[in-house]
N, C-alpha and C positions, 0 to 999 in steps of 0.2 A: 193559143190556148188561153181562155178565161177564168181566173179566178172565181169561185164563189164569194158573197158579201165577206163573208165572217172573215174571212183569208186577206181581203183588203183592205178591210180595220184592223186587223192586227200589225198589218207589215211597218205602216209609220209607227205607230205604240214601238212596238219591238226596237226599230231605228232609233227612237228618242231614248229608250232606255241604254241600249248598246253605246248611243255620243257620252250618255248622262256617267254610265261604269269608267269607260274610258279617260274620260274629263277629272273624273274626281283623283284627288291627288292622294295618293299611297303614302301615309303615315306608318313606319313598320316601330314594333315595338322593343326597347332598349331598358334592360332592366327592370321592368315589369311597369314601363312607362313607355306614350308613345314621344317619337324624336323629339316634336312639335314643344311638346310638357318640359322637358328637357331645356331644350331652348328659351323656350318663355322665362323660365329658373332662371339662365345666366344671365337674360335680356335684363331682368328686374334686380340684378345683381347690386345696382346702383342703390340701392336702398337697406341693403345689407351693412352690419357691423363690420371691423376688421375679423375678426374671428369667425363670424359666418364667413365672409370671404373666401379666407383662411380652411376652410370647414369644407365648400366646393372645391377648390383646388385640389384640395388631398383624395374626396371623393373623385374627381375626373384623373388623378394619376393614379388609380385604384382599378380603370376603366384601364387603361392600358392602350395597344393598339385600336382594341373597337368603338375605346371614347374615341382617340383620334380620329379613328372614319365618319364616326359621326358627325364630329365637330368639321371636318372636309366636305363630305358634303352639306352641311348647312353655311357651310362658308362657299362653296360654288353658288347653291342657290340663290344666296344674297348678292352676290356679284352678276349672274344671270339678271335677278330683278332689276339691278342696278344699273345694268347695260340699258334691258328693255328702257326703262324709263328714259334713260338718257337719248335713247335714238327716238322715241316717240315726243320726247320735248325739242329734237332739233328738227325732226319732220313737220311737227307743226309749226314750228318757226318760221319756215322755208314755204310751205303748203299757201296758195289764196285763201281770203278770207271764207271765202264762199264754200271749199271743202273743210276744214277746219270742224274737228267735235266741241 
């Protein structure tokens, strides 16, 4: 059975969008914030006064168990990254020069 034109331009489009949905990473939102926002906050914590500090911690035990989850998985994720890297810097260590990116 043969496709009409229009039916065979659509099917790649369609496949490219379907990788592109799939691909894109699911930021779910936490307190009228997404995770990511969240994160960023504790990441730049270092530039924070004692009493901002101070200020987040009392707000994330205010969070309760679902700060916690949060905070779990953004700590899997970073251990995840952390692995990838690690096994992609010993592969190419190992790897000839001639495969190597």
């Amino acid at each position: 059975m043969k496709l009409n034109k229009p039916i065979r331009k659509f099917i790649p489009l369609a496949m490219v969008l379907l990788v592109v949905l799939v691909w894109q990473r699911y930021d779910p939102v936490f307190h009228g914030k997404r995770e990511s926002v969240w994160m960023e906050e504790i990441n730049n914590g270092e530039n924070l006064t004692q009493f901002e500090k101070q200020q987040q911690i009392q707000l994330w035990w205010g969070f309760g168990s679902d700060g916690l989850k949060v905070l779990e998985r953004e700590f899997r994720a970073r251990r995840r990254r952390e692995s990838t890297r690690k096994i992609y810097a010993y592969l190419n260590s190992i790897l000839p020069i001639t495969i190597r990116s």
